[in-house]
C-alpha atoms as a printed R data frame, in Angstrom:
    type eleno elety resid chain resno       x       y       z
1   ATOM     1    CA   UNK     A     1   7.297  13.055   7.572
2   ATOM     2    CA   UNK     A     2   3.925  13.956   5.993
3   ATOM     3    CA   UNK     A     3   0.057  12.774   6.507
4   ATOM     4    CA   UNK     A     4  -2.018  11.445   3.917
5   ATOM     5    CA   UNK     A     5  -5.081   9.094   3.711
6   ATOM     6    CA   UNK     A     6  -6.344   6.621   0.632
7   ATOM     7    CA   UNK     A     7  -9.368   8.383  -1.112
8   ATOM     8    CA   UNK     A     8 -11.207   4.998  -1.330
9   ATOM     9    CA   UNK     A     9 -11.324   5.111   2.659
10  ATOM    10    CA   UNK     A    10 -13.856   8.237   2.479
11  ATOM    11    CA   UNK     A    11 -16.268   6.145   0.807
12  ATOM    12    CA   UNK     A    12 -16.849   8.931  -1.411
13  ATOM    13    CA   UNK     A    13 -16.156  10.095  -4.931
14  ATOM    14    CA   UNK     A    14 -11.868  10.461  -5.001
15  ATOM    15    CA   UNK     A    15 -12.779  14.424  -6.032
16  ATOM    16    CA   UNK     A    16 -14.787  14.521  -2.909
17  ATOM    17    CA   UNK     A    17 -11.849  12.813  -0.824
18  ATOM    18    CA   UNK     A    18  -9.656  14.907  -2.060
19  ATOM    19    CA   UNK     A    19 -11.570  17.903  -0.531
20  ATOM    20    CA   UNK     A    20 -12.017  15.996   2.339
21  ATOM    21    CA   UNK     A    21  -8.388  14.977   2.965
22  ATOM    22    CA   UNK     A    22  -7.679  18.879   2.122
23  ATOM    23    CA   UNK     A    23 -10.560  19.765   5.245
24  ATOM    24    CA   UNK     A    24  -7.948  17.914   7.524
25  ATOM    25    CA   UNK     A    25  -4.813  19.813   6.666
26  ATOM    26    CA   UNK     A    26  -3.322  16.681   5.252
27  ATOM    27    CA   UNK     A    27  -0.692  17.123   3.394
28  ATOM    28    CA   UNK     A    28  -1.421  14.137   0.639
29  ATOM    29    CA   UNK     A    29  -3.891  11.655  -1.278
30  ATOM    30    CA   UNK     A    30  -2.979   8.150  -2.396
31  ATOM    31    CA   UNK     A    31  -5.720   7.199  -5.038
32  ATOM    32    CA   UNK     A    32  -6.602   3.474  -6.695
33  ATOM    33    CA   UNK     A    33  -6.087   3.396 -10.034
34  ATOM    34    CA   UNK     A    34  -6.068  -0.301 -11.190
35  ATOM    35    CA   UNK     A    35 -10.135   0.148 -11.947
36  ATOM    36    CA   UNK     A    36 -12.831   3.190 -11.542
37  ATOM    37    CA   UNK     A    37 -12.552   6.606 -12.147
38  ATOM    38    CA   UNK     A    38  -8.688   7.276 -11.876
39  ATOM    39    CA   UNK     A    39  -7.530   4.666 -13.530
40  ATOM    40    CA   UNK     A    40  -5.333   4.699 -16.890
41  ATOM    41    CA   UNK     A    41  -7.990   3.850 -19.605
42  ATOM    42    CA   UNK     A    42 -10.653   6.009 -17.559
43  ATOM    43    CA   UNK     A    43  -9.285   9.092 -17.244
44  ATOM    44    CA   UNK     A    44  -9.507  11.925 -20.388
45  ATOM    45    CA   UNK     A    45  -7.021  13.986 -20.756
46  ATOM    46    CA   UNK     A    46  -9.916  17.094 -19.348
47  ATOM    47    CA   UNK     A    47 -10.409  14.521 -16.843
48  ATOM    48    CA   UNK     A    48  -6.306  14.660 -15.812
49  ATOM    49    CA   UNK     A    49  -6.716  18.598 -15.745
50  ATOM    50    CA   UNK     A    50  -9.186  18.990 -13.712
51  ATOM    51    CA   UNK     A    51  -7.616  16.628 -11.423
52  ATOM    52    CA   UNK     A    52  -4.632  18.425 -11.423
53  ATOM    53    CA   UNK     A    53  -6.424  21.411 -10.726
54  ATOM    54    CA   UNK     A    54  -8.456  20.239  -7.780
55  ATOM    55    CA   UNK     A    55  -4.986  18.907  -6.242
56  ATOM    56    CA   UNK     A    56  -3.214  22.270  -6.595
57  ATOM    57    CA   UNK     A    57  -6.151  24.030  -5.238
58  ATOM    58    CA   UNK     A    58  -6.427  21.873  -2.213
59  ATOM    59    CA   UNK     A    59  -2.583  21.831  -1.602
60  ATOM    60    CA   UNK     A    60  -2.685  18.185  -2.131
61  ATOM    61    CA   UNK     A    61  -0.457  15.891  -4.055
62  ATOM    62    CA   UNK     A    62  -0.508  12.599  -4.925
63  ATOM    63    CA   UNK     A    63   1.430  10.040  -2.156
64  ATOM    64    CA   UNK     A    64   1.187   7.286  -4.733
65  ATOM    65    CA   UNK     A    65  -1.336   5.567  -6.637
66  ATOM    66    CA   UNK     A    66  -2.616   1.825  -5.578
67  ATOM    67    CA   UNK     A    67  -2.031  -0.303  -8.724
68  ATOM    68    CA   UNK     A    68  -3.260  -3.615  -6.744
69  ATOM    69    CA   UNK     A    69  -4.407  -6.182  -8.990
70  ATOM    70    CA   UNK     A    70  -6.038  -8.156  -6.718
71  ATOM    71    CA   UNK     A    71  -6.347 -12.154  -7.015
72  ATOM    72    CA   UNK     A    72  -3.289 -13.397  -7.084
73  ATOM    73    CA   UNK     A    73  -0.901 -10.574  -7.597
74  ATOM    74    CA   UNK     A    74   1.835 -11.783 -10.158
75  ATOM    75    CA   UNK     A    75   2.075 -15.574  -9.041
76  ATOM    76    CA   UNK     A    76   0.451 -16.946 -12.172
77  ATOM    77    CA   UNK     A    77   2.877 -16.795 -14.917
78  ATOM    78    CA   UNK     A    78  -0.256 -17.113 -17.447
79  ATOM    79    CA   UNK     A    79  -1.781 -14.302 -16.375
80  ATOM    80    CA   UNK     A    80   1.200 -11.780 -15.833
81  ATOM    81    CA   UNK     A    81   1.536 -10.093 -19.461
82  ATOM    82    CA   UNK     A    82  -1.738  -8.792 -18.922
83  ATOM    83    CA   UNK     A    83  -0.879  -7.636 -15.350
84  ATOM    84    CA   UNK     A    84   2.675  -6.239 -16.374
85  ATOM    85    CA   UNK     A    85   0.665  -4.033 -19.099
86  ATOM    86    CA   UNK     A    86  -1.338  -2.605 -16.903
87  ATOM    87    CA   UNK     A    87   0.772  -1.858 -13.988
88  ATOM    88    CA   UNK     A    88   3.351   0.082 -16.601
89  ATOM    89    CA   UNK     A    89   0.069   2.329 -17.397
90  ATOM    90    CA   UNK     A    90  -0.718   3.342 -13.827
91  ATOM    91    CA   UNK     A    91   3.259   4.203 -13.403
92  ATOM    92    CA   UNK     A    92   3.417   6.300 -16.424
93  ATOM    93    CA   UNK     A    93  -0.053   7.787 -14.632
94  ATOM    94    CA   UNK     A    94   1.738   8.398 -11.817
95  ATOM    95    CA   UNK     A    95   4.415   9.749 -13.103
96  ATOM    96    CA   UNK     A    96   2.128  12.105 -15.163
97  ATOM    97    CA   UNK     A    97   0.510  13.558 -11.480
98  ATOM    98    CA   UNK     A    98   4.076  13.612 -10.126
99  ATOM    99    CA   UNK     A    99   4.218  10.623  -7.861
100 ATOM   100    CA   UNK     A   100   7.477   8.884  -6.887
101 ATOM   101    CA   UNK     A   101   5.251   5.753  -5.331
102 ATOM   102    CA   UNK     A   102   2.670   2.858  -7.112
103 ATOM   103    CA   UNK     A   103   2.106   0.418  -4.365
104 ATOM   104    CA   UNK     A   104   0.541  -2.765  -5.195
105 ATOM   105    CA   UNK     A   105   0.004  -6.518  -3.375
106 ATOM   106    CA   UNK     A   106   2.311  -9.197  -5.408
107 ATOM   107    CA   UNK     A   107   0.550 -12.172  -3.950
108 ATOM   108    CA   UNK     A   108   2.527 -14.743  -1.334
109 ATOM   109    CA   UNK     A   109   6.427 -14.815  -1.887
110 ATOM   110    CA   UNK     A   110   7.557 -18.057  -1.188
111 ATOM   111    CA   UNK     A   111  10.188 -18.450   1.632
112 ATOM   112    CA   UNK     A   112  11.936 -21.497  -0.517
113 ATOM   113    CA   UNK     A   113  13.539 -19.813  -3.478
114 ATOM   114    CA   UNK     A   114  13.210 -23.014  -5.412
115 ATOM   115    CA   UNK     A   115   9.797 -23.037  -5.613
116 ATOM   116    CA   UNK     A   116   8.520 -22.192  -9.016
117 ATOM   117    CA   UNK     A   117   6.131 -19.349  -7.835
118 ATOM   118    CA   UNK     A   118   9.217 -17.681  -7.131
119 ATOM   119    CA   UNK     A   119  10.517 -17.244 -10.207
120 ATOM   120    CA   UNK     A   120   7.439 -15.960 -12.016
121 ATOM   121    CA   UNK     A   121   7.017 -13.507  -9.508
122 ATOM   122    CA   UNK     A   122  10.125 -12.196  -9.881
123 ATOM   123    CA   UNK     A   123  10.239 -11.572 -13.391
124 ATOM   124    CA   UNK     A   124   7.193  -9.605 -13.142
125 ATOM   125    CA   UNK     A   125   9.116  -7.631 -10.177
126 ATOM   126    CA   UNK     A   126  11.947  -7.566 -11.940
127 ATOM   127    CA   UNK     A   127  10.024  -5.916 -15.412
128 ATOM   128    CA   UNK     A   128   7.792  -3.762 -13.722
129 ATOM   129    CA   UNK     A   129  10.650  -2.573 -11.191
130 ATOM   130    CA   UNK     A   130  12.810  -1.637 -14.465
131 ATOM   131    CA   UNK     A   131   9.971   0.003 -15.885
132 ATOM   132    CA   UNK     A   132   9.169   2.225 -12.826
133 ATOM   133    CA   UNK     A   133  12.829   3.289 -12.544
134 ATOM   134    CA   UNK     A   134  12.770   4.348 -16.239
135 ATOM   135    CA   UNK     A   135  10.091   6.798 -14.758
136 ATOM   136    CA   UNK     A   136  11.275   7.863 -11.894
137 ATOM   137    CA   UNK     A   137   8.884   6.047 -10.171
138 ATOM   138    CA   UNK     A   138   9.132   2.977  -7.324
139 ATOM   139    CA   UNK     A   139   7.195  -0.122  -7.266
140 ATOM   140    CA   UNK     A   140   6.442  -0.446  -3.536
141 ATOM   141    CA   UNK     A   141   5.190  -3.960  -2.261
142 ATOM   142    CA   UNK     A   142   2.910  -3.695   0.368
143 ATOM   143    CA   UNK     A   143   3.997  -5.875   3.352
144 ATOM   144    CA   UNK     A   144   1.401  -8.262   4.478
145 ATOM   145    CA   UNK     A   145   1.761 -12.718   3.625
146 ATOM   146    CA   UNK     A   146   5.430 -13.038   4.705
147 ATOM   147    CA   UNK     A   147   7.927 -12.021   7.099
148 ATOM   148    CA   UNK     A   148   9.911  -9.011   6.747
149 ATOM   149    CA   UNK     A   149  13.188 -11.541   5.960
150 ATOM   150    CA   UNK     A   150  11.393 -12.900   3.351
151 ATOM   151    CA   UNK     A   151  10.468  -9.782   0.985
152 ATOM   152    CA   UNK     A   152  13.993  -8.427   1.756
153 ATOM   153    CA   UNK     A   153  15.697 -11.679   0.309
154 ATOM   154    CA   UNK     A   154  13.099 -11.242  -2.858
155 ATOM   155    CA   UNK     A   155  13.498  -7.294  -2.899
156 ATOM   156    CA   UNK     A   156  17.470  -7.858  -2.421
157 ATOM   157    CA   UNK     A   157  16.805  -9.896  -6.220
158 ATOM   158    CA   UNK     A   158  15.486  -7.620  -8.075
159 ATOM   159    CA   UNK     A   159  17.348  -5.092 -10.605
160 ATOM   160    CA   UNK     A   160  15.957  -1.617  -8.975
161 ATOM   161    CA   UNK     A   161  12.623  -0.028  -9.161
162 ATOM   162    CA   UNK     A   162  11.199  -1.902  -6.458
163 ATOM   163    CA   UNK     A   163  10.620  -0.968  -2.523
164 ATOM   164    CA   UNK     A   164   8.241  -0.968   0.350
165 ATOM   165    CA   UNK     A   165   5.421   0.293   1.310
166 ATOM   166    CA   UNK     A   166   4.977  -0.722   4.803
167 ATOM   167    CA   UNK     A   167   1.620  -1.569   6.472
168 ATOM   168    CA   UNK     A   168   2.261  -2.440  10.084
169 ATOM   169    CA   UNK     A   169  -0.976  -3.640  10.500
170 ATOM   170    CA   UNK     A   170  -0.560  -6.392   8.469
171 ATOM   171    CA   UNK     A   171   2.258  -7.481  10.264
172 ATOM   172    CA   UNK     A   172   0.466  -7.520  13.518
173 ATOM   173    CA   UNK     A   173  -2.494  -8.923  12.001
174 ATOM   174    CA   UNK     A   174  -1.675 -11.262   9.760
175 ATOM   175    CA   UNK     A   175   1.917 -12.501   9.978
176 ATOM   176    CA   UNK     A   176   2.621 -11.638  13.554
177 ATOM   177    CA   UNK     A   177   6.293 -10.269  13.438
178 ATOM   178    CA   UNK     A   178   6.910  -6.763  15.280
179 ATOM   179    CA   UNK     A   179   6.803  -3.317  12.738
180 ATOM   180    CA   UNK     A   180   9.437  -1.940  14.166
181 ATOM   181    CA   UNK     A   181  11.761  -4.944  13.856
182 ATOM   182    CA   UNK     A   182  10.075  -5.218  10.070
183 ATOM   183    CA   UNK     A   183  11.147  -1.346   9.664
184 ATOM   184    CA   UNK     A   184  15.113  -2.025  10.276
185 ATOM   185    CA   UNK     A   185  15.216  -5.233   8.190
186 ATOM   186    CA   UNK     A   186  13.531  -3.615   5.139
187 ATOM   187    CA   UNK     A   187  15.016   0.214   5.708
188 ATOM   188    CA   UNK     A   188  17.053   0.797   3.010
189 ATOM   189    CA   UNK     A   189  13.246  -0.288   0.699
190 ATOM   190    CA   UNK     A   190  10.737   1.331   2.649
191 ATOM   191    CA   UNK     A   191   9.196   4.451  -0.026
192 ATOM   192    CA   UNK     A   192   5.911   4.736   1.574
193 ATOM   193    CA   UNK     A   193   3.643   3.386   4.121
194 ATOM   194    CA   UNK     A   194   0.053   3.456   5.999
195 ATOM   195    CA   UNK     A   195  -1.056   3.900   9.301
196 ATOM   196    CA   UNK     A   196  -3.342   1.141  10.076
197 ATOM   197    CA   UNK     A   197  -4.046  -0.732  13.093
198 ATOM   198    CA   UNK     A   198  -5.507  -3.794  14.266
199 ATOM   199    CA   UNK     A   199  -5.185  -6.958  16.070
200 ATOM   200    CA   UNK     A   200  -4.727 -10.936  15.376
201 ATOM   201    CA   UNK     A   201  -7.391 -12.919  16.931
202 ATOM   202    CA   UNK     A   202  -6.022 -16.656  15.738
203 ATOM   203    CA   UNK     A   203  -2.600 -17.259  14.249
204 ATOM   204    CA   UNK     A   204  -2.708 -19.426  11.002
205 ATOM   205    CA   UNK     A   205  -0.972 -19.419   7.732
206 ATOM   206    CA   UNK     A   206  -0.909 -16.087   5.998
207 ATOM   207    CA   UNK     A   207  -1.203 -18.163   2.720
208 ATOM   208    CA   UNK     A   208  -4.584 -19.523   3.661
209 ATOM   209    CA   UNK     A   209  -6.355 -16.221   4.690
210 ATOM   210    CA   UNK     A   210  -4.347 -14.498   1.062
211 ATOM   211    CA   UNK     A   211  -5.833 -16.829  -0.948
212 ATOM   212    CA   UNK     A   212  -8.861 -17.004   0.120
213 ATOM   213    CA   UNK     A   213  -9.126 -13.266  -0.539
214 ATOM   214    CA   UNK     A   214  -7.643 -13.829  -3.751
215 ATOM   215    CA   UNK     A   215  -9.757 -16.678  -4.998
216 ATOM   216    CA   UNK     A   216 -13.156 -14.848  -3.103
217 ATOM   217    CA   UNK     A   217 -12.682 -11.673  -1.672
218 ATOM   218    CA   UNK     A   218 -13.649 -10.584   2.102
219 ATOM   219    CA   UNK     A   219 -17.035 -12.573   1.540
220 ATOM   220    CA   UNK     A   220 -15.316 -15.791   1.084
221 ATOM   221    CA   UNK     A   221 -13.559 -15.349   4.014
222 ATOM   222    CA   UNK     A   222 -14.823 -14.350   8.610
223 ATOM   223    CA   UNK     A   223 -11.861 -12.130   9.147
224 ATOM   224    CA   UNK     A   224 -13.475 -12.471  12.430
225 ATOM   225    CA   UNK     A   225 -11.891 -15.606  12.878
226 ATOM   226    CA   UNK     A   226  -8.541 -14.831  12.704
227 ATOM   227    CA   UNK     A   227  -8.130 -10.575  12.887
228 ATOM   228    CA   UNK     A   228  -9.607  -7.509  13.409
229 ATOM   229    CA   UNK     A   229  -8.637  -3.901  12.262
230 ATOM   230    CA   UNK     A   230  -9.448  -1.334  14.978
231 ATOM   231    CA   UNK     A   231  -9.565   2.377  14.746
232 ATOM   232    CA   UNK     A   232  -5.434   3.639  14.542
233 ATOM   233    CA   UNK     A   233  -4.459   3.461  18.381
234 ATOM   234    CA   UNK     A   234  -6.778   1.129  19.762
235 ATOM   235    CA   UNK     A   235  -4.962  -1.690  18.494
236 ATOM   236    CA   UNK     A   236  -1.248  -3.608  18.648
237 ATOM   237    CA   UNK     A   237   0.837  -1.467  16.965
238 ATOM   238    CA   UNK     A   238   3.280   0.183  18.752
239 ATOM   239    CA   UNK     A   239   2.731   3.509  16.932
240 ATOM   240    CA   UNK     A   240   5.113   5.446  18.852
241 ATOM   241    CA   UNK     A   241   7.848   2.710  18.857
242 ATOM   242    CA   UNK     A   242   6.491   2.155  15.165
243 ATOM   243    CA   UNK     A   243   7.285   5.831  14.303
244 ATOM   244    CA   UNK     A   244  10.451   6.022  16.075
245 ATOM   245    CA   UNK     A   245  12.082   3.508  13.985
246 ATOM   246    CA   UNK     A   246  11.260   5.338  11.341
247 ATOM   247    CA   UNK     A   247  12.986   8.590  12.407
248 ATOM   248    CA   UNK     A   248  15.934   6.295  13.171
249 ATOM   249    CA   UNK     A   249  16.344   5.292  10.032
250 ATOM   250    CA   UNK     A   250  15.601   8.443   8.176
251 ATOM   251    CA   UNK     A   251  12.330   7.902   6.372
252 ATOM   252    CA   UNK     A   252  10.747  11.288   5.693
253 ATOM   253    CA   UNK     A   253   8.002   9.898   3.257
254 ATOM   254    CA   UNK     A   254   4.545   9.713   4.184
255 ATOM   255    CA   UNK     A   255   2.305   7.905   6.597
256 ATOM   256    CA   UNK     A   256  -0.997   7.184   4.495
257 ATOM   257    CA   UNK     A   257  -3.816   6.768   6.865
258 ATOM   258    CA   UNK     A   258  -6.028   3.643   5.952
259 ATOM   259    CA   UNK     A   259  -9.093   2.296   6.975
260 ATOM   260    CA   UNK     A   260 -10.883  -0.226   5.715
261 ATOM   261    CA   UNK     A   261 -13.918  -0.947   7.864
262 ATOM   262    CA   UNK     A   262 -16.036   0.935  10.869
263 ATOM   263    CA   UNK     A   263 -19.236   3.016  10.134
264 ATOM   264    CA   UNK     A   264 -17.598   6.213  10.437
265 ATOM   265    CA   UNK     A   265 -14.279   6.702   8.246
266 ATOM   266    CA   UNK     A   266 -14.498  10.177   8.337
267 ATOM   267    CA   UNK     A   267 -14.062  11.102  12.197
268 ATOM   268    CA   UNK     A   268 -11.381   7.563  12.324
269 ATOM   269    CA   UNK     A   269  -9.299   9.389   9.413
270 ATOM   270    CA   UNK     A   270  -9.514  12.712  11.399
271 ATOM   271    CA   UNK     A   271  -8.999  10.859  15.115
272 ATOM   272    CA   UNK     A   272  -5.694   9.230  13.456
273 ATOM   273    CA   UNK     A   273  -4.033  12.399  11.903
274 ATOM   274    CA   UNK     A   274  -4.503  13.559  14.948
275 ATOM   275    CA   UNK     A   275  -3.021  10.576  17.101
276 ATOM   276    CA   UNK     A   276  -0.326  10.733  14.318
277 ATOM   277    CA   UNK     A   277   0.582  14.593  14.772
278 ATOM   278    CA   UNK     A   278   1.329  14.202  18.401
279 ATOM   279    CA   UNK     A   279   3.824  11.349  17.687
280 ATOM   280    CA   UNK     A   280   5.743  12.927  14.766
């Protein structure tokens, strides 16, 4: 397995992350590209060189590129052609800087396949997923709103193109099911995943605190209340059992270090590779 981190998580400019990441002897970058500097309608064609360039130089590559959309994800069949459009852009980008991986949040999947939100959501999986494996590229739903049952049945539905990126802090945080039991029921989807940690302070429905975010963003909603995320190790992941699981099932793909809050990314980004090196 390799080490990478999301440049966002520097706080910096991505061309600073990137030297950054490089300053740690990881071996990878995943970058945003939905808005900002790296993504599709942003980026020159000098601007793509010179990227290129500072990747090669830093013996970097790209893990995958975040095409989040935020809101809702693809539950809102009015606003999906838009969303479709610009997802196929930041997989032909990735394909351009040579990664296999766009990972992206798709909103809540409803456990009841009858309900309409369903349906819309999977054609927009099911489109983009084509698209992607046109490229040689994966769509990789990050695991957060639902049990690991639950994106399996939807993944199981699609027509190819479409995987997992796995964030077991979500799990613990937010949904409450084990990673490592999440790992063997998605295994044969998993393309990429993070290395976050973190722990659930009050258990409520992952739909509330989703679309509150979606509707409001972290101001709308005291993640206080109901989770925290904690420096990788000081929370309730498992990592080593976490890890494990994944050598049993023979993922060799990355482990993308995130975080998302604290007031000093750099050394928590540093302290995890570390924590992570000893377990792989």
């Amino acid at each position: 397995m390799k080490i990478g981190v999301i440049t966002d998580c520097f706080k910096t400019s991505t061309a600073e992350a990137v030297v950054h990441a490089a300053a740690l002897n990881l071996d990878g970058v995943q970058i945003y590209a939905t808005t900002g500097e790296f993504s599709p309608e942003t980026l020159t064609r000098e601007r793509k060189a010179e990227y290129k360039k500072l990747l090669q130089e830093n013996n970097l590559v790209v893990s995958a590129l975040c095409g989040d959309m935020g809101g809702h994800g693809f539950e809102i069949q009015n606003d999906n052609a838009d969303r479709i459009e610009k997802t196929k852009r930041i997989v032909d980008l990735a394909a351009e800087f040579g990664a296999k991986t766009v990972t992206t949040h798709i909103g809540v999947i409803p456990s009841d396949k009858s309900e309409p939100r369903y349906a819309v959501m999977l054609a927009a999986l099911t489109e983009c997923g084509l698209y992607a494996k046109e490229k040689g590229v994966t769509l990789a739903i990050e695991t957060g709103p639902e049990k690991a049952v639950v994106l399996k049945a939807f993944l199981d539905d699609t027509r190819g193109g479409v995987g997992v990126n796995l964030d077991p802090a979500n799990f613990v945080m937010v949904t409450g099911q084990d990673p490592v039991e999440a790992v063997k029921t998605l295994k044969d989807y998993i393309v990429h995943t993070h290395v976050k940690d973190g722990r659930m302070l009050c258990r409520t429905d992952p739909k509330i605190i989703y679309d509150v975010f979606a509707d409001g963003g972290i101001d709308m909603l005291n993640v206080s209340d109901y989770f925290i995320e904690t420096p990788v190790g000081k929370g309730e992941v498992n990592f080593p059992a976490y890890i494990a699981a994944l050598k049993e099932i023979g993922y060799n793909g990355f482990l993308t270090i995130e975080r998302e809050t604290g007031d000093n990314p750099q050394e928590d980004i540093a302290n995890a590779a570390d924590y992570i090196r000893k377990l792989m």
